[in-house]
RONU-138514 format. One line per 10 residues: number of its first residue (from 1); their letters; for each residue x, y negated, z of N, C-alpha, C, O, CB. Coordinates in steps of 0.05 Angstrom, whole numbers, plus 32768, in hexadecimal, padded with zeros to 4 digits. Glycine has a CB too. Example, Ala and Ser with C-alpha at 12.3 -4.5 7.8 and 13.67 -1.06 7.14 Angstrom:
<rs>
1) as) 8108,8072,809C,80F6,805A,809C,8108,8042,809C,811D,8042,80A9,80E2,8059,80B5; 8101,802D,808E,8111,8015,808F,8102,7FFF,809D,810C,7FE9,80A1,811A,800C,8072 $
</rs>
This chain:
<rs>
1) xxxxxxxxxx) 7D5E,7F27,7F89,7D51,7F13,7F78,7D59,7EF7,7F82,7D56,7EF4,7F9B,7D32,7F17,7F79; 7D64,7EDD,7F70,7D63,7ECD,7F7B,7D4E,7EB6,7F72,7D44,7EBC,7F5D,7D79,7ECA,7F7D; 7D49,7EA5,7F79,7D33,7E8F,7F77,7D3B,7E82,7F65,7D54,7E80,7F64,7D2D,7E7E,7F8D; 7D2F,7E77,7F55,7D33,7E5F,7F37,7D35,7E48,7F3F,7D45,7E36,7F39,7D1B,7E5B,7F20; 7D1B,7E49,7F52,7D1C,7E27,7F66,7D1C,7E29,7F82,7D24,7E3E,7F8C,7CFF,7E12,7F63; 7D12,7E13,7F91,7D1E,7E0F,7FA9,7CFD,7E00,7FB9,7CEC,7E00,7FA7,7D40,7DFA,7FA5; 7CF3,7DF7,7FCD,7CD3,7DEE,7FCB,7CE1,7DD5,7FCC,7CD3,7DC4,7FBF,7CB6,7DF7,7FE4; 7CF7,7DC8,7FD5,7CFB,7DAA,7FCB,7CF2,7DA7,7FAD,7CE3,7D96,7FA3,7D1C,7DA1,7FCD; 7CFE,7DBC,7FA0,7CF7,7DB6,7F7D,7CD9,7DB7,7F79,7CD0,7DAF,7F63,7D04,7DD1,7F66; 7CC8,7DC0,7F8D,7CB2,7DBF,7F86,7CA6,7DA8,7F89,7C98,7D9D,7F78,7CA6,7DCF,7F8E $
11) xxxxxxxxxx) 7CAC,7DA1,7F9F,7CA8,7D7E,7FA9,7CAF,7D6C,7F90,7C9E,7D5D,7F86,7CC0,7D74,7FC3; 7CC0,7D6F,7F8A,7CD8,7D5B,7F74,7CC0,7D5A,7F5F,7CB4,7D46,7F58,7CFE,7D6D,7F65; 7CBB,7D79,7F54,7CAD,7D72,7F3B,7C8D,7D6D,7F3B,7C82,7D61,7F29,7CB3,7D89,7F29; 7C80,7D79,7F54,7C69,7D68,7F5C,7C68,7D5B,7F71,7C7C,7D5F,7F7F,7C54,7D73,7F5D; 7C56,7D4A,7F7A,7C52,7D41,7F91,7C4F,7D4D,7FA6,7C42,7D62,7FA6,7C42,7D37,7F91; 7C5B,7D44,7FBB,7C65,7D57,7FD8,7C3C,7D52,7FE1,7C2C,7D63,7FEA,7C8A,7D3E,7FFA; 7C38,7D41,7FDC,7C19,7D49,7FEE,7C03,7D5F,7FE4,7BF4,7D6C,7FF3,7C05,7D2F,7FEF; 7C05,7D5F,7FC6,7BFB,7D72,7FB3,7C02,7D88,7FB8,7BEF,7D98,7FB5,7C01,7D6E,7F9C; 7C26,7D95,7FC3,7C2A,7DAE,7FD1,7C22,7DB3,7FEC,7C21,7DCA,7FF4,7C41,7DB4,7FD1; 7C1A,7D9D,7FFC,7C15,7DA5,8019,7BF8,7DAD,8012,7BF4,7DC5,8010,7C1A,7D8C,8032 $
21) xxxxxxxxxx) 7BEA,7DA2,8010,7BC9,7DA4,7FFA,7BD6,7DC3,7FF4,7BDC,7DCF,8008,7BC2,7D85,7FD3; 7BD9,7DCA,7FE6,7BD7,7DEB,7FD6,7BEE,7DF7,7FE5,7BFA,7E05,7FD5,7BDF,7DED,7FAF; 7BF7,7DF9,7FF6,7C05,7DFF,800A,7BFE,7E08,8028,7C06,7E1E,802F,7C11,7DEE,800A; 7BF0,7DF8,803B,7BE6,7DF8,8046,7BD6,7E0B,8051,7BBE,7E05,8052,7BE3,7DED,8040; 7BDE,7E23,805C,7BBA,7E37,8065,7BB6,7E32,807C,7BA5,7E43,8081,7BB6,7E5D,8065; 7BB9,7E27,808E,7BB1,7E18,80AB,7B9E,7E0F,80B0,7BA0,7DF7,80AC,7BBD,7E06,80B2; 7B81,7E18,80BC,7B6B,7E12,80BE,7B70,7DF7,80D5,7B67,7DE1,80D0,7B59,7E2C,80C5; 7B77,7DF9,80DF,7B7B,7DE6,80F4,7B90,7DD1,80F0,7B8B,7DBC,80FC,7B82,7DF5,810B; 7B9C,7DD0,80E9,7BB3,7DC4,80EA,7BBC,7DAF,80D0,7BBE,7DBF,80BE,7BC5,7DDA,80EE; 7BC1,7D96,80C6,7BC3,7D8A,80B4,7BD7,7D87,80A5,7BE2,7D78,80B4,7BBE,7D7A,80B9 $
31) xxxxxxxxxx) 7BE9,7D8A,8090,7C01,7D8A,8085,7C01,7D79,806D,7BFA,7D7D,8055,7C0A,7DA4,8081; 7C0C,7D63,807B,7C0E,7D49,805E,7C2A,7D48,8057,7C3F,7D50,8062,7C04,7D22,8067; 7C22,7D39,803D,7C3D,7D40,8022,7C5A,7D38,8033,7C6F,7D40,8029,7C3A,7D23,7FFD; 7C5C,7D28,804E,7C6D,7D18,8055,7C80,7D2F,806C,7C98,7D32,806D,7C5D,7CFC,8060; 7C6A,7D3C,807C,7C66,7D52,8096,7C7D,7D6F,8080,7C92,7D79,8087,7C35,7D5E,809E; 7C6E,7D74,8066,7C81,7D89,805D,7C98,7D7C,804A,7CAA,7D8C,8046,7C6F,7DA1,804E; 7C9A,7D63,803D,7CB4,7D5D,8037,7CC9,7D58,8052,7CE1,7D5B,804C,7CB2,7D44,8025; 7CC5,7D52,8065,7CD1,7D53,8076,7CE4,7D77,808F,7CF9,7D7C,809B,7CBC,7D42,807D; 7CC5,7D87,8088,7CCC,7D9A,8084,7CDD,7DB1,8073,7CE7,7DC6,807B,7CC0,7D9B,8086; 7CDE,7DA4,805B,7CE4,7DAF,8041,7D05,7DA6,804B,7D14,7DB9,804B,7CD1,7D9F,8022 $
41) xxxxxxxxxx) 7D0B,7D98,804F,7D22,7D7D,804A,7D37,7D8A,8070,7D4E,7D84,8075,7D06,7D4A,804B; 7D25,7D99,8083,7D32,7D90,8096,7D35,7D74,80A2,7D4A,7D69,80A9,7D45,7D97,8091; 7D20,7D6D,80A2,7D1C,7D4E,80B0,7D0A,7D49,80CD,7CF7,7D57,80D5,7D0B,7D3C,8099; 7D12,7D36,80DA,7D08,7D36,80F8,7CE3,7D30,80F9,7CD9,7D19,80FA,7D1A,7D18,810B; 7CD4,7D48,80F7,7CBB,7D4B,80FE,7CB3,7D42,8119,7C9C,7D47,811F,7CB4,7D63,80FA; 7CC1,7D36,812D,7CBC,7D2F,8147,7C9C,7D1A,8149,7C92,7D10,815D,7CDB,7D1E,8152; 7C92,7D19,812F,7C7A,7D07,8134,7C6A,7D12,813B,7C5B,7D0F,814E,7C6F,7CFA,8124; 7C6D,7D29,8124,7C56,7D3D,8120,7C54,7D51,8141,7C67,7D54,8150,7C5E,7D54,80FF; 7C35,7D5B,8146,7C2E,7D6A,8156,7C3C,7D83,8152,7C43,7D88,813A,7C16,7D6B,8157; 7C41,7D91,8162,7C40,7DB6,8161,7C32,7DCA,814C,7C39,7DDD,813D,7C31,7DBF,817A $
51) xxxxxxxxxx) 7C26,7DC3,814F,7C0B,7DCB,813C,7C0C,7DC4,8121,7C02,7DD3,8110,7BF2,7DBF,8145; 7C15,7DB1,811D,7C24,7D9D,80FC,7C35,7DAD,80FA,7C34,7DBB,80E5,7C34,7D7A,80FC; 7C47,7DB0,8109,7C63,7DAB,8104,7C64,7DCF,80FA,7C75,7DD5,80E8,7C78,7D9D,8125; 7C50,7DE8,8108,7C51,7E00,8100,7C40,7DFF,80E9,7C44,7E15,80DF,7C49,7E13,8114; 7C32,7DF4,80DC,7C21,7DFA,80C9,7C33,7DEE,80B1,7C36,7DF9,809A,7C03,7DED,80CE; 7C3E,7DD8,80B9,7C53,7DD2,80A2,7C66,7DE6,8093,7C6C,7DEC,807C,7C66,7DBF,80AC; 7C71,7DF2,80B9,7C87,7E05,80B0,7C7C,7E24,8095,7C84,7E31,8082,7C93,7E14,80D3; 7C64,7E21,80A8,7C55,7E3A,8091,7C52,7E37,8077,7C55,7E49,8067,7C39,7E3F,8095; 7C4C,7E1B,8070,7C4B,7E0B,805A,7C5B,7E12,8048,7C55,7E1B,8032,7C4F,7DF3,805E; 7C7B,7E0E,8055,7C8D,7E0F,804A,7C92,7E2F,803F,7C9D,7E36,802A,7C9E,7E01,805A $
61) xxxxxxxxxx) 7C89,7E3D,8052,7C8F,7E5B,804D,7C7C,7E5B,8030,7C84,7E5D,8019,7C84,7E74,806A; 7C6C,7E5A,8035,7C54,7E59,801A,7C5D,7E5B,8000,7C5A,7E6B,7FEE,7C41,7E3E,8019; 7C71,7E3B,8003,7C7C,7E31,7FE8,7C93,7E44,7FE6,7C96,7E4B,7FCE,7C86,7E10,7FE6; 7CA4,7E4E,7FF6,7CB6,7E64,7FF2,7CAC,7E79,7FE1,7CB3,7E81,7FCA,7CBD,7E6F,800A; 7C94,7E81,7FF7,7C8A,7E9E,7FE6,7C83,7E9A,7FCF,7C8D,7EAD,7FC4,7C71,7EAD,7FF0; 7C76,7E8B,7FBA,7C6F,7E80,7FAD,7C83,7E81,7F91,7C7D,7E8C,7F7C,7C6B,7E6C,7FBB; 7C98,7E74,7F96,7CB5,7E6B,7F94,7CC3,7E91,7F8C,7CCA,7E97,7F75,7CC2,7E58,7FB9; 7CC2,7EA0,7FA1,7CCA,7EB5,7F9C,7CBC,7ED4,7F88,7CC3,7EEA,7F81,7CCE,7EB6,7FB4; 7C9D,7EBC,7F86,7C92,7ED3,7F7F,7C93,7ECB,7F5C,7C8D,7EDA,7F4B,7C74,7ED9,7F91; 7C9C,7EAF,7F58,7CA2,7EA2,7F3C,7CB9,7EB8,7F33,7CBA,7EC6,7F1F,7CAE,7E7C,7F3D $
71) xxxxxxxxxx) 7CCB,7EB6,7F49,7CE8,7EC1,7F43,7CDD,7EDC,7F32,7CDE,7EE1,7F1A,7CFE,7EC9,7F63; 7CD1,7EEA,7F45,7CCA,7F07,7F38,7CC2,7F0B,7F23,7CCE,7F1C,7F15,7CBA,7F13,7F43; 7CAB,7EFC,7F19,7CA4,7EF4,7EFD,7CB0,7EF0,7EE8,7CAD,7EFA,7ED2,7C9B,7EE3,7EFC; 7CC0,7EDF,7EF2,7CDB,7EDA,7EDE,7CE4,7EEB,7ED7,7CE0,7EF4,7EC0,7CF0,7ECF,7EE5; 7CF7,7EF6,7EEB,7CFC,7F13,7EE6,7CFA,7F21,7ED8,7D0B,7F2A,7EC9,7CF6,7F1E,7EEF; 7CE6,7F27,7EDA,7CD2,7F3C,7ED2,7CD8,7F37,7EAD,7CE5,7F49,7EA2,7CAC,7F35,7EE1; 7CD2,7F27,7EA1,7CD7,7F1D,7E8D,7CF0,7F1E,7E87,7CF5,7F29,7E72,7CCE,7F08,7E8B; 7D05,7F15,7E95,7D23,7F19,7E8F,7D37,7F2A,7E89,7D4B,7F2C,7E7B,7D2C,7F15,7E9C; 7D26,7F38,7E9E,7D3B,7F5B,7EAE,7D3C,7F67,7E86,7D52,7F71,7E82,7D19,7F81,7ED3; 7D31,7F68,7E76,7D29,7F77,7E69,7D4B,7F6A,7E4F,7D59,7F77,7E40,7D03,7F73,7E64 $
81) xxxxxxxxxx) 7D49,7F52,7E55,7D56,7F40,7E3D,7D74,7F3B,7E45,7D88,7F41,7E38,7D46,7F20,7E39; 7D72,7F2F,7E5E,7D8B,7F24,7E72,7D97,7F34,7E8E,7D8A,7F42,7E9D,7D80,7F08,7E7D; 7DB2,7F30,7E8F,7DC4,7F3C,7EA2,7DAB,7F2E,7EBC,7D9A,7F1F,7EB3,7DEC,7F30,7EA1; 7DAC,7F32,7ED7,7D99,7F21,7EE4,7DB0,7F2E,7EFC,7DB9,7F45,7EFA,7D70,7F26,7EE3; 7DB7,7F18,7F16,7DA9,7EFC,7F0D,7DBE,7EE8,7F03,7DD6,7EE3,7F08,7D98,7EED,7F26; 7DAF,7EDF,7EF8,7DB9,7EC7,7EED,7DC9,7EB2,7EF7,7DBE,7EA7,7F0A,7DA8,7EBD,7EE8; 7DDF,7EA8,7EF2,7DED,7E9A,7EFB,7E0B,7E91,7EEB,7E1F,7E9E,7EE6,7DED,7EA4,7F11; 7E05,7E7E,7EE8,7DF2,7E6D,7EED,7DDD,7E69,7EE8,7DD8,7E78,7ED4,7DF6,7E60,7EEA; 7DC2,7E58,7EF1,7DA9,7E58,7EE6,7DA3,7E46,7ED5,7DA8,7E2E,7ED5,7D98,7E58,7EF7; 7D95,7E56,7EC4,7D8C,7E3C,7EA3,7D7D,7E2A,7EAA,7D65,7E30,7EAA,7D7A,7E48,7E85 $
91) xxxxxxxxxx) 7D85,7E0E,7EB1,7D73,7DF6,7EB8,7D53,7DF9,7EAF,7D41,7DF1,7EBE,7D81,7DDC,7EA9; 7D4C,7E06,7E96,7D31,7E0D,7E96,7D1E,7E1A,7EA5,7D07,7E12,7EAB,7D2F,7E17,7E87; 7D28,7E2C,7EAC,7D22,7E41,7EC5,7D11,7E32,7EE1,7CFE,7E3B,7EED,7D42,7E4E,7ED0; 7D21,7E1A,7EE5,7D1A,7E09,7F02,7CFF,7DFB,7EFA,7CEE,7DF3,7F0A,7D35,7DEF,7F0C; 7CFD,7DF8,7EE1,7CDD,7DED,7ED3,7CC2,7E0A,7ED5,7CAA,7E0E,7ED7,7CE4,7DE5,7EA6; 7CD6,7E15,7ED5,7CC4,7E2D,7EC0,7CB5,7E3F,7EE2,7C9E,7E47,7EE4,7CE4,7E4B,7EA4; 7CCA,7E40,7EF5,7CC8,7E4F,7F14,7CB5,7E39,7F16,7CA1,7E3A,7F07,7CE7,7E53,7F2E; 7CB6,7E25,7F26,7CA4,7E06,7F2B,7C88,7E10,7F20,7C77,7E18,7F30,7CB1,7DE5,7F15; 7C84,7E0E,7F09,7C71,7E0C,7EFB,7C5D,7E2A,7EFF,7C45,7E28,7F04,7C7E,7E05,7EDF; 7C69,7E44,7EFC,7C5B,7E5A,7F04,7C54,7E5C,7F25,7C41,7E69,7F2E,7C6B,7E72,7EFA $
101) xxxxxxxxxx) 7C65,7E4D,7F37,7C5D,7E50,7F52,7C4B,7E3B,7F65,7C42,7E3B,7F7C,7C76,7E53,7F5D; 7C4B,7E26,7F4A,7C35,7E0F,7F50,7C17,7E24,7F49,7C01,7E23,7F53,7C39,7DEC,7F37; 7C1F,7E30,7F3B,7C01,7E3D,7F2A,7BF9,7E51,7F3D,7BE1,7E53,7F44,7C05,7E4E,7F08; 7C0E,7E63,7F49,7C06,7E70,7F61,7BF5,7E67,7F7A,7BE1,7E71,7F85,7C1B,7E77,7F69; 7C01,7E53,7F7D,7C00,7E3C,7F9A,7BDE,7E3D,7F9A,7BD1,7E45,7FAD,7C11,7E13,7F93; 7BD0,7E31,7F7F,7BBB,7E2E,7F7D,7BA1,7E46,7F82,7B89,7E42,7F86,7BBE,7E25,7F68; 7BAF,7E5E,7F7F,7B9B,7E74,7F82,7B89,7E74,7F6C,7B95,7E7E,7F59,7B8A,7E71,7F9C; 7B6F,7E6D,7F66,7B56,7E74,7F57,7B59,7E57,7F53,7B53,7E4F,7F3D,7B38,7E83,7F66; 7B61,7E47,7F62,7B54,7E27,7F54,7B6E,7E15,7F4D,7B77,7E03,7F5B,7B3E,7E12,7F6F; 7B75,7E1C,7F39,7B84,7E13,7F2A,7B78,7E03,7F13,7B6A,7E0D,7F01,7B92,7E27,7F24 $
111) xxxxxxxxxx) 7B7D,7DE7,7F14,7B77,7DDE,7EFE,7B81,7DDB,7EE2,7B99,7DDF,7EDD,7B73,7DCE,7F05; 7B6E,7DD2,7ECE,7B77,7DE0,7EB7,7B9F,7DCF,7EA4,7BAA,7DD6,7E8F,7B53,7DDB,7E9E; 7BA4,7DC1,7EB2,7BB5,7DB0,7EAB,7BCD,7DCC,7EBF,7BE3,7DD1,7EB6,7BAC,7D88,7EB5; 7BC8,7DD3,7ECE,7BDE,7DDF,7EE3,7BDB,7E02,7ECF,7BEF,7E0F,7ECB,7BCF,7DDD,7F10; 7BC1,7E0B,7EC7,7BBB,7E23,7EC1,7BCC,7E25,7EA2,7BD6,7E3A,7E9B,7B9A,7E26,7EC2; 7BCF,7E10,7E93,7BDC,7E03,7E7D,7BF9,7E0E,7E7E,7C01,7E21,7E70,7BDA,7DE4,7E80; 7C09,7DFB,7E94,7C26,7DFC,7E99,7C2D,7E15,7E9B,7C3E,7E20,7E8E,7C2F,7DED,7EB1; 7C19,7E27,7EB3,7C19,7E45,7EB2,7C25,7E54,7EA2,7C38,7E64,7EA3,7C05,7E4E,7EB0; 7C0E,7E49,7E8B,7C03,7E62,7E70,7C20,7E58,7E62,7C31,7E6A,7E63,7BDC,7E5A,7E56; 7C2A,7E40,7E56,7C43,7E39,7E54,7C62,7E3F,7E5A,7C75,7E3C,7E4B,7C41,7E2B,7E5A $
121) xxxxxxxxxx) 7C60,7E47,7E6E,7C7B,7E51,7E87,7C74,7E69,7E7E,7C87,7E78,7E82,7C7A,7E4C,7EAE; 7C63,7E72,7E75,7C63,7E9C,7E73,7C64,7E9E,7E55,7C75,7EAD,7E4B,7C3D,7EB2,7E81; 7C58,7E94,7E48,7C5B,7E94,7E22,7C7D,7E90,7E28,7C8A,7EA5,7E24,7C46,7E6F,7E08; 7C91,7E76,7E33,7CAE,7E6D,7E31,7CBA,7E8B,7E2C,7CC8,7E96,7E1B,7CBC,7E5A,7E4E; 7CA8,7E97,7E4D,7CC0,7EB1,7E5E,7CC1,7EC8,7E46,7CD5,7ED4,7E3E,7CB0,7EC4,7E83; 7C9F,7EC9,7E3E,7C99,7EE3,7E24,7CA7,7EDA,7E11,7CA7,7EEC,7DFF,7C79,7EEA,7E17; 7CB6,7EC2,7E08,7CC5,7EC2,7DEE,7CE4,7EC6,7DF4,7CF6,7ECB,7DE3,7CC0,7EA5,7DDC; 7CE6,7EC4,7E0E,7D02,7EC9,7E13,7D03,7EE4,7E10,7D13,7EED,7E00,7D0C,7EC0,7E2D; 7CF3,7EF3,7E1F,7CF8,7F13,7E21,7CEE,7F1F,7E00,7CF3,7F36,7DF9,7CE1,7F23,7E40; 7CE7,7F16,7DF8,7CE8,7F10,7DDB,7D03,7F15,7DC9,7D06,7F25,7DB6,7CE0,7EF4,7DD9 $
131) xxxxxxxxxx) 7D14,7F04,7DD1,7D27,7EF2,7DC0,7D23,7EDA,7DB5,7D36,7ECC,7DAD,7D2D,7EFC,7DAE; 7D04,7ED1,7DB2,7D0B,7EC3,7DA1,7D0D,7EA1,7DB2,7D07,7E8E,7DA4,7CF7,7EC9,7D88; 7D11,7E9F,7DC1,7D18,7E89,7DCF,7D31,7E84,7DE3,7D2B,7E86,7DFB,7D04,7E85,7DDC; 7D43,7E7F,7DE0,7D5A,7E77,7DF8,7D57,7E6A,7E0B,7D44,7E5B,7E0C,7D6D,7E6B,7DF1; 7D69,7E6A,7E21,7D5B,7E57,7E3D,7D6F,7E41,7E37,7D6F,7E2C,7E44,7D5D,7E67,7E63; 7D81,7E46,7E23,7D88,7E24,7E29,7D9D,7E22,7E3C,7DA6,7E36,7E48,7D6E,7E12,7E37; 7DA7,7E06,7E40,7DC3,7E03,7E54,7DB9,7E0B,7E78,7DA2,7E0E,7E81,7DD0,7DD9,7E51; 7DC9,7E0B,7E80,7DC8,7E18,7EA0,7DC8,7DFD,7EAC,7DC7,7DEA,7E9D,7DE5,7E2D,7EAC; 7DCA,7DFA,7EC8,7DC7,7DDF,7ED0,7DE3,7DDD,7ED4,7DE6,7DCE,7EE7,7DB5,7DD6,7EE8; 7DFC,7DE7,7ECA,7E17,7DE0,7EC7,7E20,7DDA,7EB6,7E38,7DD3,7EB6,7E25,7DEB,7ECC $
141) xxxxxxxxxx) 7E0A,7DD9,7E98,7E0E,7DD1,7E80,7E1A,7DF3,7E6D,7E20,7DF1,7E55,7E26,7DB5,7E83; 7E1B,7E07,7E78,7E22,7E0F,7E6A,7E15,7E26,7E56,7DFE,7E1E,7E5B,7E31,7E10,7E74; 7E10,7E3A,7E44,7DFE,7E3E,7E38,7DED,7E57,7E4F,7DFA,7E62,7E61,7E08,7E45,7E1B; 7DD2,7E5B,7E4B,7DC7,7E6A,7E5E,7DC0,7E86,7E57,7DB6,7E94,7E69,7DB2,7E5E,7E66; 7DC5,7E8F,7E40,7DBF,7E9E,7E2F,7DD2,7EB8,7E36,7DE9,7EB4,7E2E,7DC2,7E90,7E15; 7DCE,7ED4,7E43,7DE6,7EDC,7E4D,7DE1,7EFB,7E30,7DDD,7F13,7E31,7DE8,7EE4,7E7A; 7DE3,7EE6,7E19,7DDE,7EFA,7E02,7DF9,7EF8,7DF3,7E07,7EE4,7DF2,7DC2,7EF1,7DED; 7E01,7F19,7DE4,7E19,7F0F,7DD6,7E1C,7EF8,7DBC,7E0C,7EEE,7DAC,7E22,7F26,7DCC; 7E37,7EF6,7DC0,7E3D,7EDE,7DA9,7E44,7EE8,7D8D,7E55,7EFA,7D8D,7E57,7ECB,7DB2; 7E37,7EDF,7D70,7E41,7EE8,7D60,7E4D,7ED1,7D4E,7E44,7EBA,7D50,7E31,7EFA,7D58 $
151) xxxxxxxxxx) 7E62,7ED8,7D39,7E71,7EC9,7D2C,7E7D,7ED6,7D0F,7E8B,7EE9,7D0E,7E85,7EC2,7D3E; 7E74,7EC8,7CF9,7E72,7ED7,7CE8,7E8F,7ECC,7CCE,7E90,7EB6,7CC4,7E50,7ED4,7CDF; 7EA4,7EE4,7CC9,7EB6,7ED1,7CB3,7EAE,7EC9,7C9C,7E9B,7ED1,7C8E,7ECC,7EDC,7CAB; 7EC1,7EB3,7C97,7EB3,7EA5,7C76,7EB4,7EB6,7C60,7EC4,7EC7,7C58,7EC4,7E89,7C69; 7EA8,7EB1,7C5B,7EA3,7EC9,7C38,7E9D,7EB7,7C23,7E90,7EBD,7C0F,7E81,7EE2,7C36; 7EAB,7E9E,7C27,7EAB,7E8F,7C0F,7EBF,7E88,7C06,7EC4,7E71,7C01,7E9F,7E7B,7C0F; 7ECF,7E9D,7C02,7EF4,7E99,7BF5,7F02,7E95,7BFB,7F17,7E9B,7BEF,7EFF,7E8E,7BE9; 7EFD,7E83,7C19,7F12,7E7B,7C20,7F1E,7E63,7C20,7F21,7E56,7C35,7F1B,7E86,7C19; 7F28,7E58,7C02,7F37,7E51,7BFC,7F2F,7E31,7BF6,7F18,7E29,7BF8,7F3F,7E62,7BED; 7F4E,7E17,7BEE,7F3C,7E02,7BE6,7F3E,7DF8,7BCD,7F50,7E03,7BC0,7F3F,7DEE,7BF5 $
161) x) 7F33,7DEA,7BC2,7F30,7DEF,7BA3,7F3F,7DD6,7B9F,7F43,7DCE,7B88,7F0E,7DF1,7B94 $
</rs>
C-alpha cells in the first residue's frame, strides 16, 4: 500500500498547531504546531526538552498512522475500479487522504465542519468506485483514470459536401 499524502501535507493543508492539538497523546509532555513542523520537516529541535522532543516524535507517528490508515480506505474503494497502486497519483487523492485522516485524528470529537469534509472525501471515493466520477489529472498532469479508452468512427458519411 502506498500513502496518498505525506504529514507535511497535513501541515500544508491545516495548521501545524491544530495537528499537534489532535496529534498529540502525551500526558506529560507539550507538542506545539512549531516542535512538530520541525519534526515533520527534519529540523534542529535542540530547544526543545527530551520529553518534547519524544512526544513530538510520537506525534509524528500519529499523523503517519493516520495518513496510512486514509491510504487503506482509499483503497478499499479503489481496489474494486483501479489497477492499485497508483502511479502516478491523481492530485485529488492528496485532498481526499488529508481530509479522511484529519477526521481520524479527531476520534469522537470531530467537529461538524471536519465531520463534513469526511462525509465528502467518502461520497468523492463511493462515486469513483461507482464510475461515475473520475479522479482527474495526476500531480504530473496526466490523466488519473487507469480506465480503458474508447473512440468511436464517424458514421456521418464521411464525406465533404
Amino acid at each position: 500500500m502506498s500513502l496518498y499524502a505525506a504529514p507535511q501535507d497535513l501541515l500544508d493543508r491545516f495548521s501545524a498547531t491544530e495537528m499537534a492539538q489532535v496529534a498529540n497523546r502525551s500526558e506529560t509532555a507539550r507538542v506545539d504546531g512549531l516542535l512538530l513542523s520541525l519534526t515533520v520537516a527534519g529540523g534542529d529541535r535542540s530547544a526543545y526538552s527530551p520529553e518534547e522532543v519524544a512526544a513530538a516524535d510520537a506525534a509524528a507517528a500519529v499523523l503517519g498512522q493516520a495518513l496510512a490508515d486514509a491510504a487503506a480506505e482509499i483503497d478499499g474503494y479503489l481496489v474494486t475500479r483501479l489497477a492499485l497502486p497508483l502511479d502516478p497519483v491523481p492530485a485529488v487523492l492528496l485532498r481526499i487522504a488529508c481530509d479522511l485522516a484529519r477526521y481520524h485524528l479527531y476520534d469522537d470529537g470531530a467537529s461538524e465542519a471536519v465531520r463534513a469534509r469526511y462525509e465528502d472525501a467518502v461520497a468523492f471515493l463511493k462515486g469513483v468506485a461507482a464510475g461515475r466520477v473520475g479522479l482527474g489529472e495526476t500531480g504530473d498532469g496526466t490523466a488519473g483514470d487507469d480506465l480503458p479508452a474508447f473512440s468511436v468512427d464517424r458514421h456521418d458519411f464521411g464525406g465533404s459536401y
